[in-house]
C-alpha positions as CSV (number, residue, x, y, z in Angstrom):
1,X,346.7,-68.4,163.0
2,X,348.4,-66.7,166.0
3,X,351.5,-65.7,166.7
4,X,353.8,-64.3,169.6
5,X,354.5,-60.7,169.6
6,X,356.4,-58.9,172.9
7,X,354.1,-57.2,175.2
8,X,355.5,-53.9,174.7
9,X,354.8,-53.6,171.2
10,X,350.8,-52.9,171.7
11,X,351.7,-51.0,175.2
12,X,351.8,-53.2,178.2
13,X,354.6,-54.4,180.3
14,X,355.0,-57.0,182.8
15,X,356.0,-56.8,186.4
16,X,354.8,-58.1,189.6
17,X,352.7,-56.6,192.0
18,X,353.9,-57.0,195.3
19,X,358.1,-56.4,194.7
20,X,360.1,-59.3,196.3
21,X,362.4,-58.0,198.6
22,X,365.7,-59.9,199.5
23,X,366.0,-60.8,203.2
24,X,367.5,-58.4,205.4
25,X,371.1,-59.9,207.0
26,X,369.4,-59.7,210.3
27,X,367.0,-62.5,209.7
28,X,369.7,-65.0,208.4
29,X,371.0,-63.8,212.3
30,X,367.4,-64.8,213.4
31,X,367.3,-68.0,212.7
32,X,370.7,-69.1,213.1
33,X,370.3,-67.8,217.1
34,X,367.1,-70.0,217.0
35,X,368.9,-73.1,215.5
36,X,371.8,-72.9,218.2
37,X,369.0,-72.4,221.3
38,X,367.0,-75.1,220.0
39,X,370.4,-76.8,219.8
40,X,371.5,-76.1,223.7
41,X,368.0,-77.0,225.2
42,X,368.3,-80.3,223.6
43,X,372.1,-80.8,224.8
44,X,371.0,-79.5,227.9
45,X,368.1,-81.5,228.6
46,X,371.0,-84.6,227.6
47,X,373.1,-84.1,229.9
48,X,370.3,-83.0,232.5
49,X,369.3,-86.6,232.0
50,X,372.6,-88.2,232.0
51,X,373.2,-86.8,235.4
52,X,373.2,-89.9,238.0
53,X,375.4,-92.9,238.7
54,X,374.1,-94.9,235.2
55,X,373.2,-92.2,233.4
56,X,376.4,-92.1,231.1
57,X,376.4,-95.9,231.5
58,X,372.9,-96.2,229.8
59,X,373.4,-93.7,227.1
60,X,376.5,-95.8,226.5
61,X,375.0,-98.8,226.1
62,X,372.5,-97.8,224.0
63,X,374.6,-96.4,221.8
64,X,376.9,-99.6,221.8
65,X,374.1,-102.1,221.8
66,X,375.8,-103.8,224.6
67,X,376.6,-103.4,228.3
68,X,379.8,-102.2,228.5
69,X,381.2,-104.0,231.9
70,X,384.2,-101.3,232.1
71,X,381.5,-98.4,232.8
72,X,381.0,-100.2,236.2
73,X,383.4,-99.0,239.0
74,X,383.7,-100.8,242.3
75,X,383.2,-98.4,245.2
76,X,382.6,-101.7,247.9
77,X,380.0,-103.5,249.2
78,X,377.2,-103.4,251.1
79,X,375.0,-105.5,252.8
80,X,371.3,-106.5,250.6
81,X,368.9,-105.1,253.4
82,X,370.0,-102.2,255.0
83,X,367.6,-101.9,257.9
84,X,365.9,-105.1,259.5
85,X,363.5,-104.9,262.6
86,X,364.6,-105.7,266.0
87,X,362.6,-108.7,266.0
88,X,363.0,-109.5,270.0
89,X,361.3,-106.2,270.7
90,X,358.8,-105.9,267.9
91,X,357.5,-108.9,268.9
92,X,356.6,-107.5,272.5
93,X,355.1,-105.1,270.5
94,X,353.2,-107.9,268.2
95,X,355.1,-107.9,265.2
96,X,354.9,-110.6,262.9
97,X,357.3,-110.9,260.2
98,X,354.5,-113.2,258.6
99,X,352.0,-111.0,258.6
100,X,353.0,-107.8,258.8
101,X,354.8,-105.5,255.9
102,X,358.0,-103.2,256.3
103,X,356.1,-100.6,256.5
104,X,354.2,-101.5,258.8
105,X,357.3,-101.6,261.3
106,X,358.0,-98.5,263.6
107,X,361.2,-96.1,262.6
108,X,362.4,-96.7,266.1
109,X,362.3,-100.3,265.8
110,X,365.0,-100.8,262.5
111,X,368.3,-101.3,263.5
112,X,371.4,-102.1,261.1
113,X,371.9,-105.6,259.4
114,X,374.1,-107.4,261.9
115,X,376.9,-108.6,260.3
116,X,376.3,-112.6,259.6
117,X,378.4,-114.9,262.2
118,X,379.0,-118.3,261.0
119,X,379.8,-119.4,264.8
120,X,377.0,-118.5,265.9
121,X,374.8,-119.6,262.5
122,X,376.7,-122.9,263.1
123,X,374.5,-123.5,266.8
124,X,371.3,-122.3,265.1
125,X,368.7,-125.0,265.8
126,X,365.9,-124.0,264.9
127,X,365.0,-121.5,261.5
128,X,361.9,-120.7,262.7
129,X,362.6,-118.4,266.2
130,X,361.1,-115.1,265.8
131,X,364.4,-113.2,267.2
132,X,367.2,-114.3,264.3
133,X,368.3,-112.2,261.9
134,X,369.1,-115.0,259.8
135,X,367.0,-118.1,259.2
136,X,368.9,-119.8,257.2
137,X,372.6,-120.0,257.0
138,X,374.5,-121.0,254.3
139,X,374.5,-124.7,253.0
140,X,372.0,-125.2,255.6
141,X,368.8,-126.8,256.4
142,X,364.9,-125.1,256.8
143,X,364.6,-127.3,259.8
144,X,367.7,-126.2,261.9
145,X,368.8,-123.1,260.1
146,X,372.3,-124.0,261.0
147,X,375.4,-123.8,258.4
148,X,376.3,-126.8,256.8
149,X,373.6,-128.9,258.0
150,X,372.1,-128.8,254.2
151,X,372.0,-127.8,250.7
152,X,370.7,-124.4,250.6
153,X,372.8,-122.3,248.7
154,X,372.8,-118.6,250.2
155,X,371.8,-117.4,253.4
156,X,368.2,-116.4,254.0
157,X,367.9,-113.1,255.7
158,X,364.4,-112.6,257.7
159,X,362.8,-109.5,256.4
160,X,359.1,-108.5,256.4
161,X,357.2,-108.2,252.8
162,X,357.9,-105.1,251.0
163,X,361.8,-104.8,252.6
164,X,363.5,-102.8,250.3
165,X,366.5,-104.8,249.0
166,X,369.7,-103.3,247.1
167,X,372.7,-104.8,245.1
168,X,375.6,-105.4,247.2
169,X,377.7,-103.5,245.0
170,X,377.8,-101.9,241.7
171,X,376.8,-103.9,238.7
172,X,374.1,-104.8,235.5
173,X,371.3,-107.1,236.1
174,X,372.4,-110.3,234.1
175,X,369.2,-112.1,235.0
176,X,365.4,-112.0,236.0
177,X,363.1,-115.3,236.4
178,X,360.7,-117.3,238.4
179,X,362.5,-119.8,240.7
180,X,360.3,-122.0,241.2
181,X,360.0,-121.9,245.5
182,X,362.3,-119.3,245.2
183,X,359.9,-116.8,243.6
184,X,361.4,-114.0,241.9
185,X,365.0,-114.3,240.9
186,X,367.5,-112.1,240.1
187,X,371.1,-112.5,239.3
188,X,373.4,-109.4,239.4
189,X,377.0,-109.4,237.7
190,X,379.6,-107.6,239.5
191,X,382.7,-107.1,237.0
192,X,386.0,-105.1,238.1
193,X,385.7,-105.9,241.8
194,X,388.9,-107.4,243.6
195,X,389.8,-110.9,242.9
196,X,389.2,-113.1,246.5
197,X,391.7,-115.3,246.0
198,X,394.3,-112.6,244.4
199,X,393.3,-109.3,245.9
200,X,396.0,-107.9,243.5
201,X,394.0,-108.5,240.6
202,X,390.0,-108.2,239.9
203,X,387.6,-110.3,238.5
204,X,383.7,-110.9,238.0
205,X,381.6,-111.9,240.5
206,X,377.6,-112.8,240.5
207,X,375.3,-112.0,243.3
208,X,371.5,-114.1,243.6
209,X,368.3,-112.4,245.1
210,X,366.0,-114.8,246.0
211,X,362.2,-114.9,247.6
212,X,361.0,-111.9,245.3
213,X,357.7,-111.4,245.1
214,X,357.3,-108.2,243.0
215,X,358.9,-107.6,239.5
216,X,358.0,-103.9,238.7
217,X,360.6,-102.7,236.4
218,X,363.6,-105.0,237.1
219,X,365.0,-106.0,233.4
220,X,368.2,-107.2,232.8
221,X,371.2,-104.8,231.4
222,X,370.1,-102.6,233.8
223,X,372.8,-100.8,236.2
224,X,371.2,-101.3,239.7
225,X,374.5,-99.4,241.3
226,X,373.8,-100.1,244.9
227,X,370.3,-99.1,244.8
228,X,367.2,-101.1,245.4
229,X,366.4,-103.6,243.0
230,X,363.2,-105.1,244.8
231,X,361.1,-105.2,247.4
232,X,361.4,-108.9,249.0
């Protein structure tokens, strides 16, 4: 038979060996300092991240699900290649739009995008001269070139392979396929921008990038903002 007796009754006591000591204030300190650094690095490395033209807009938009069309601002419009060779002299030189790449093209060689002329696309006849900027105007023909003398919709700008191409103006990618003999392309939506017909008022508009020929990381929702979306 047994039976429970206290300890000290036959002599002995109880007590730990090693103490436990309460925390001193200054390590509750300790680690709260530690939580708000690890807490600022992260913010900081955020907003580090964040810094950019998109990079609210895509933090945004992930949060929301959804693009969020009154994150884009209009700041204008530029043209979709901002350099093109000056094909009457790089031709004495040899150049070949055919067969040679962008990079291949001397620095002193690039001039500006002229703007496009519809006069003057109007007396194109032929799309295939080396010295045009433009090959094909718009609603025109592969044979002549000239405006209105078919049914392609756009204007084909004449631009070596690997030309790096931008958005004419701020906007998220609302489209990315294979075009048959268009190759690669991509449709841009432009919301917020002034209205054509009531410049008082704004609206959306859609630009198309034709003739692609490498995708890399071109998805759609993306915010190109101005930059380049492709080499074409």
């Amino acid at each position: 038979m047994t039976c429970l007796v206290p300890r000290r009754k036959h002599g002995f006591s109880s007590a730990p060996l090693h103490p436990k000591r309460e925390p001193h204030p200054i390590f509750f300190l300790k680690q709260r300092s530690s939580f708000w650094i690890a807490t600022l690095s992260v913010g900081a490395f955020l907003i580090g991240n964040m810094i950019g033209q998109n990079g609210w807009y895509l933090f945004l938009a992930s949060v929301l699900g959804k693009e969020d069309d009154s994150l884009i601002v209009y700041t204008g419009t530029v043209t979709p290649l901002e350099k093109v060779p000056d094909y009457s002299r790089w031709t004495s030189y040899g150049g070949n739009a055919e067969e040679h790449t962008y990079r291949q093209v001397p620095q002193d060689l690039l001039v500006v995008l002229p703007v496009y002329d519809r006069s003057a696309q109007l007396r194109t006849e032929n799309a295939s001269t080396s010295a045009g900027f433009y090959s094909v105007g718009n609603r025109g023909s592969y044979s002549t070139g000239a405006e209105n003398s078919g049914s392609h919709p756009g204007v084909d700008i004449r631009a070596p392979m690997g030309s790096p191409v931008r958005a004419v103006a701020n906007g998220i990618v609302e489209e990315v396929k294979q075009g048959g003999g268009f190759g690669l392309v991509i449709i841009i939506r432009h919301p917020n921008v002034p209205d054509p017909d009531r410049p008082n008022r704004t609206t959306t508009l859609y630009s198309a990038y034709a003739h692609g020929r490498v995708r890399r990381s071109i998805r759609t929702g993306r915010s190109p903002m101005q930059r380049r979306t492709k080499p074409g």
